[in-house]
ROSE-4610 file (N, C-alpha, C; in Angstrom, 1 decimal, always signed):
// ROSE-4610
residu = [X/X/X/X/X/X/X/X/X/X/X/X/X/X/X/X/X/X/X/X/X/X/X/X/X/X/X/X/X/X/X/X/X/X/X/X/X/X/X/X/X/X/X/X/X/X/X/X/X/X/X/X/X/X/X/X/X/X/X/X/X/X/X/X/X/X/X/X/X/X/X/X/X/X/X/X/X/X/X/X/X/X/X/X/X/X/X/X/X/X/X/X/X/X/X/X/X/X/X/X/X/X/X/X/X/X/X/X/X/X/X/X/X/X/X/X/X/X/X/X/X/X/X/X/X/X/X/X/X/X/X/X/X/X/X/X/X/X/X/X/X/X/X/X/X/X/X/X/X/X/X/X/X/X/X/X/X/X/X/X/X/X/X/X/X/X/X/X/X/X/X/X/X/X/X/X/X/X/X/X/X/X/X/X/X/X/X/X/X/X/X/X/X/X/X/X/X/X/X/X/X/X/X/X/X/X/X/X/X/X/X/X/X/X/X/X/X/X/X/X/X/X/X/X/X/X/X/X/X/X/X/X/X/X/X/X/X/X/X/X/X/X/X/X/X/X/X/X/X/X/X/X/X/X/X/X/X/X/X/X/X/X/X/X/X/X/X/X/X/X/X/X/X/X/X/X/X/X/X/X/X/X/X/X/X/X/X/X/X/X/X/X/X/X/X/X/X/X/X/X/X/X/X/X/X/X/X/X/X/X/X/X/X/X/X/X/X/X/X/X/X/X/X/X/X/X/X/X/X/X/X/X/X/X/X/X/X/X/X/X/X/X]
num = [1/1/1/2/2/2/3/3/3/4/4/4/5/5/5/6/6/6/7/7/7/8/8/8/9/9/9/10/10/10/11/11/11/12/12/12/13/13/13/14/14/14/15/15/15/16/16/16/17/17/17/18/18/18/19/19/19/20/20/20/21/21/21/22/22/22/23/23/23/24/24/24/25/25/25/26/26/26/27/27/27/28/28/28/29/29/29/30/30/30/31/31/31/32/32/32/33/33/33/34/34/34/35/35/35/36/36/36/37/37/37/38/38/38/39/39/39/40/40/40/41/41/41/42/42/42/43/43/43/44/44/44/45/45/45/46/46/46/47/47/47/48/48/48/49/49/49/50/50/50/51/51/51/52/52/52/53/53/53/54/54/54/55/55/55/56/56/56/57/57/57/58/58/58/59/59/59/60/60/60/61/61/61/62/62/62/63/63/63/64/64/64/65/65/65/66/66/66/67/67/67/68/68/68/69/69/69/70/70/70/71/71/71/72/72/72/73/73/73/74/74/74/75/75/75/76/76/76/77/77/77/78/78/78/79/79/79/80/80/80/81/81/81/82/82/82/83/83/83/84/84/84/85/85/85/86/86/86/87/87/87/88/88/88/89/89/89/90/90/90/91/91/91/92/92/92/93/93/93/94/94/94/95/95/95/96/96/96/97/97/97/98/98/98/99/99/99/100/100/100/101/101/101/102/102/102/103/103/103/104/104/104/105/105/105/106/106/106/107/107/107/108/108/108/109/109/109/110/110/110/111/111/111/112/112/112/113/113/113/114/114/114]
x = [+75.5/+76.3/+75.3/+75.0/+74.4/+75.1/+75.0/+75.6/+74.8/+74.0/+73.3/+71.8/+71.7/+70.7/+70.0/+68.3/+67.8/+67.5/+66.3/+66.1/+65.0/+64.5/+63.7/+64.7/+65.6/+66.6/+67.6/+67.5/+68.3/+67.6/+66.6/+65.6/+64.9/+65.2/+64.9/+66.1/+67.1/+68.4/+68.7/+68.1/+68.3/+66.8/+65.8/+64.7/+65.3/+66.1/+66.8/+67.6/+68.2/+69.8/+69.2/+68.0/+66.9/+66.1/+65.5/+65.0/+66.3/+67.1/+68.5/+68.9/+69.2/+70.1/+68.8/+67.3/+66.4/+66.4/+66.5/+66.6/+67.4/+68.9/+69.7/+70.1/+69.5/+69.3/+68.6/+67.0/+66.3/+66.4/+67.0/+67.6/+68.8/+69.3/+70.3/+69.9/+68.9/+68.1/+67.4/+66.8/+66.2/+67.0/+68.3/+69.3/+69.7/+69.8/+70.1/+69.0/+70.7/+69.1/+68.7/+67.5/+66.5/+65.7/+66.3/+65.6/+64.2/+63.3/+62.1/+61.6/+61.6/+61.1/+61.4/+62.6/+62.0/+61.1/+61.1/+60.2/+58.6/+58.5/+57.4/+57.0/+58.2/+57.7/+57.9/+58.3/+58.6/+56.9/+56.5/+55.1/+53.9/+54.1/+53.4/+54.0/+55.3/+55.3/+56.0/+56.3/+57.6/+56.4/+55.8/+55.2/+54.3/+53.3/+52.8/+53.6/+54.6/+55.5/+56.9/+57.1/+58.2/+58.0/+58.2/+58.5/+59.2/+58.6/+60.0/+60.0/+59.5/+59.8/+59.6/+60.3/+60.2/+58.7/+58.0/+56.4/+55.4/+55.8/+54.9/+53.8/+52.3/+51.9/+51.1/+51.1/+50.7/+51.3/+51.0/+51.7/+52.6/+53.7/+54.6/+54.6/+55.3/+55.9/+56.8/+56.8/+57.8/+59.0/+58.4/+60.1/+60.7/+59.7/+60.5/+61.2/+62.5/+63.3/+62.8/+63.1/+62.8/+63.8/+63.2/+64.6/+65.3/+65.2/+66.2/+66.7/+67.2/+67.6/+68.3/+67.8/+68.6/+69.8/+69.4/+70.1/+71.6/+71.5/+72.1/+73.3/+72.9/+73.3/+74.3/+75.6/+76.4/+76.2/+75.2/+74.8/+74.0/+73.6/+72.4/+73.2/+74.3/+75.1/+73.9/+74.9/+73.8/+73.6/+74.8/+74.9/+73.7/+73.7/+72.7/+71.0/+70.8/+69.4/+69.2/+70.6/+70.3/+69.8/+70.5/+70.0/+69.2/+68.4/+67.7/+66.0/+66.1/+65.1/+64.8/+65.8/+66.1/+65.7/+64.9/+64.4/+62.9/+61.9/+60.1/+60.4/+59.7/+59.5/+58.2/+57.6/+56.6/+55.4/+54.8/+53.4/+54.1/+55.8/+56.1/+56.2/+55.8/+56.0/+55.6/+54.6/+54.5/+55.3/+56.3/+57.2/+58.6/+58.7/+59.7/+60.5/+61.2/+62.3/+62.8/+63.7/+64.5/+65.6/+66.6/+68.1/+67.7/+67.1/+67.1/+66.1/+65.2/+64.0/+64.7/+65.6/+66.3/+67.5/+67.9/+69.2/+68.0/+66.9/+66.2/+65.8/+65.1/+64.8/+65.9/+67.0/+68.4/+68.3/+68.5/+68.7/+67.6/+66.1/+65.5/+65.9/+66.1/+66.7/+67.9/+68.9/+69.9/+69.5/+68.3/+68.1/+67.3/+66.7/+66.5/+67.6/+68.5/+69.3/+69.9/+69.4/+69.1/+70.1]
y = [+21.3/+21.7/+22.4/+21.9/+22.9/+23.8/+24.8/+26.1/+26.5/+26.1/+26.1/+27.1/+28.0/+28.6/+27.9/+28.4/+27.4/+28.4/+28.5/+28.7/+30.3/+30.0/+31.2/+31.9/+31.6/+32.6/+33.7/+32.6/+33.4/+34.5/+34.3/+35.2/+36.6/+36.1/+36.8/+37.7/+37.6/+38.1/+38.9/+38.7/+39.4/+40.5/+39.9/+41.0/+42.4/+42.0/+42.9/+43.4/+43.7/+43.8/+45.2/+44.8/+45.4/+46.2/+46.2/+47.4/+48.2/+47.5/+48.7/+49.7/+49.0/+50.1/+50.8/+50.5/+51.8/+53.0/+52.7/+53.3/+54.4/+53.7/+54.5/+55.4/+55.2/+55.3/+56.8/+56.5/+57.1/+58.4/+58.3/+59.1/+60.4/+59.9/+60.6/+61.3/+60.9/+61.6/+62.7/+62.4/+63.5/+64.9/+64.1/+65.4/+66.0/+66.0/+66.7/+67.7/+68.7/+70.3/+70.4/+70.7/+70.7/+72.3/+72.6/+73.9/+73.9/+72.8/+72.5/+72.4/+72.0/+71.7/+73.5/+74.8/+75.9/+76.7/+76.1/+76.7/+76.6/+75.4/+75.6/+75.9/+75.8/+77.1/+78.5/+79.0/+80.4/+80.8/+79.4/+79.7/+80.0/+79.5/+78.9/+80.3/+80.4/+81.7/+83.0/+83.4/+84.3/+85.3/+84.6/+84.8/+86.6/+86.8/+87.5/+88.7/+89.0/+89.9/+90.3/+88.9/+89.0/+88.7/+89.4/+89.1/+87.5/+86.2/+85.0/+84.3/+84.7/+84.5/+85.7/+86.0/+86.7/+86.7/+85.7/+84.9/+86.0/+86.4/+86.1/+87.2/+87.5/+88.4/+89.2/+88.2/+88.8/+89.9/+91.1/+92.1/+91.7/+92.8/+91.8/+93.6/+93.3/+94.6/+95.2/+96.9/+97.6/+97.0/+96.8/+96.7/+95.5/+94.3/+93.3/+93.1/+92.3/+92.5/+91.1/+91.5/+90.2/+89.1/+88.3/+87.1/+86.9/+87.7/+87.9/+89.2/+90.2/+90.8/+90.3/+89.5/+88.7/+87.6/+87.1/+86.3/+86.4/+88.0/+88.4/+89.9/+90.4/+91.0/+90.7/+91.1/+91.0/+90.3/+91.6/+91.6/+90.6/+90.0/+89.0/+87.4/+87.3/+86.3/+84.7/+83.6/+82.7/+82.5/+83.2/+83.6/+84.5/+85.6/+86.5/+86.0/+85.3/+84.7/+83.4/+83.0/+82.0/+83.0/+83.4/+84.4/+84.8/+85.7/+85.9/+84.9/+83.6/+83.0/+82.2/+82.0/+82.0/+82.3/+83.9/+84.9/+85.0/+85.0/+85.4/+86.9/+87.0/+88.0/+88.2/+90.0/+89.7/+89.2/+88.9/+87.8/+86.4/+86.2/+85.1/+84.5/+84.9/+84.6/+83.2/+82.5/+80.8/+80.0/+80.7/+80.0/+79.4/+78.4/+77.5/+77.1/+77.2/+76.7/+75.4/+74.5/+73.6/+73.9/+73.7/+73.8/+73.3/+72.2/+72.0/+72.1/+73.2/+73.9/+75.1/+75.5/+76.6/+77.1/+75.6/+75.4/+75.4/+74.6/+74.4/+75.8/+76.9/+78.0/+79.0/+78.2/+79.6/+78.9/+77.7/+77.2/+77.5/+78.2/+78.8/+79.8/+80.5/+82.3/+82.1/+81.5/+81.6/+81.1/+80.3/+79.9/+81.0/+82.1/+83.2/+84.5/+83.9/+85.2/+85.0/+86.0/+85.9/+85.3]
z = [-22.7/-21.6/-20.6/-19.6/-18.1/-17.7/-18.1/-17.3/-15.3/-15.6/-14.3/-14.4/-15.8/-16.0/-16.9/-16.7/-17.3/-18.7/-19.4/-20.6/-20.1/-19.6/-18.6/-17.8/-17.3/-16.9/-17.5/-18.9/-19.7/-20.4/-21.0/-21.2/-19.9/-19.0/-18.0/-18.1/-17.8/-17.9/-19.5/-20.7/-21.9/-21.6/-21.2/-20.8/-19.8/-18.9/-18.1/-18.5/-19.5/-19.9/-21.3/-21.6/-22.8/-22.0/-21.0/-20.3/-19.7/-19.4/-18.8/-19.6/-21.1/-22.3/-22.2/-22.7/-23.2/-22.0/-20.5/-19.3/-19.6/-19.9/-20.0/-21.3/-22.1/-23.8/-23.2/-22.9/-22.7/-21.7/-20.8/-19.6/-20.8/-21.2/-22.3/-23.0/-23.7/-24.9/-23.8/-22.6/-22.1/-21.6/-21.6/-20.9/-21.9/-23.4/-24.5/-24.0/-24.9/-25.1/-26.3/-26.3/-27.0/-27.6/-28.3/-28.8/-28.8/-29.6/-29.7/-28.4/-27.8/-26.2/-25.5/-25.9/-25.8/-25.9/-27.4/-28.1/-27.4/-27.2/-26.2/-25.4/-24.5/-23.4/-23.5/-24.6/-25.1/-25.5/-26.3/-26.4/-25.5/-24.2/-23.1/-22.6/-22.0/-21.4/-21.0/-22.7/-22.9/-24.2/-25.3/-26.3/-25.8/-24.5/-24.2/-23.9/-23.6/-23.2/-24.6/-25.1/-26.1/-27.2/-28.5/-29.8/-29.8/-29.8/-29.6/-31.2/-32.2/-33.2/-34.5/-35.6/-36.6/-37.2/-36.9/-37.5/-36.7/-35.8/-34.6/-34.6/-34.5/-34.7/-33.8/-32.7/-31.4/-31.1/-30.2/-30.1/-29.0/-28.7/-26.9/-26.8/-25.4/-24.5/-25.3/-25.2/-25.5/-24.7/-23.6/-21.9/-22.6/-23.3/-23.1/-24.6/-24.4/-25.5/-26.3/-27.5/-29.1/-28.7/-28.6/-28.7/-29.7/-30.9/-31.8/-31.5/-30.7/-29.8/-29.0/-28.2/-27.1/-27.7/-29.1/-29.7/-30.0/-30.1/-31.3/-29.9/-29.5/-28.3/-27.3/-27.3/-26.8/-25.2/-24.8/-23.5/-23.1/-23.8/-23.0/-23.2/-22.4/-22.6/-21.9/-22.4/-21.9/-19.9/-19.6/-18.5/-17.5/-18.2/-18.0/-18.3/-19.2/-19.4/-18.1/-18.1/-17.3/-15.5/-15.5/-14.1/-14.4/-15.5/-15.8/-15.5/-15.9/-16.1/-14.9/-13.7/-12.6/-11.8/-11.9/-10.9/-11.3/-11.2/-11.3/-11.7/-12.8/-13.1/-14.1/-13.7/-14.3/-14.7/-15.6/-15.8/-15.6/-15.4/-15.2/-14.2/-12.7/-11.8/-11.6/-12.3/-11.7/-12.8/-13.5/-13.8/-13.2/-13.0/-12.5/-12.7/-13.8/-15.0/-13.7/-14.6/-14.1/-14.5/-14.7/-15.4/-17.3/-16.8/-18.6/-19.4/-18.8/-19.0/-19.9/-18.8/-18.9/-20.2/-19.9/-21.0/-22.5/-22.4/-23.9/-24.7/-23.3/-23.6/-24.0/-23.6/-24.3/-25.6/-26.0/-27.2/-28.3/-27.7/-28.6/-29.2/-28.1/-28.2/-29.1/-29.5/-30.1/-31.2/-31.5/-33.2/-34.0/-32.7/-33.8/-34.0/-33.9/-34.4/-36.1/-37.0/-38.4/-38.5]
């Protein structure tokens, strides 16, 4: 039966249809929050000022609070970090957060609370 497509069209059409789901596959998976992906920039640029893991042996700031502090603390809602990480502060000033920079970096802070 001739459908009107040939055998290269069809294939063309399943090659497109297989780059679209991983596109959109892939697009998904990047918008999950991701603790690990905080973690890293906790390392890159929170570690010098903050206690950000129980391990940690670098020394940090008296001013700045433990992320198991922050974790665990009424007051430091995810609200308040998020304003918080929003604003330059500090040795952090060439930090830039995005939203889901932001979101990944709360999801650190909340996996150290004992």
């Amino acid at each position: 039966m001739n459908t009107g497509y040939s055998a290269i069209g069809r294939v063309a059409a399943i090659v497109a249809i297989v780059i679209a789901t991983a596109w959109v596959l892939g697009v998904r998976a990047q918008g999950r929050i991701d603790p690990k992906r905080g973690e890293a920039l906790a390392n890159t640029w929170c570690i010098n000022c903050h206690l950000i893991s129980n391990d940690q042996t670098a020394p940090a700031s008296a001013d700045a609070p433990p992320f198991t502090t922050m974790a665990t603390d009424d007051g430091y809602s995810d609200e308040r970090l998020r304003a918080f990480l929003r604003e330059p502060h500090g040795p952090m000033e060439g930090f830039n957060p995005d939203e889901k920079q932001i979101n990944d970096l709360i999801a650190y802070i909340r996996t150290q609370a004992p």
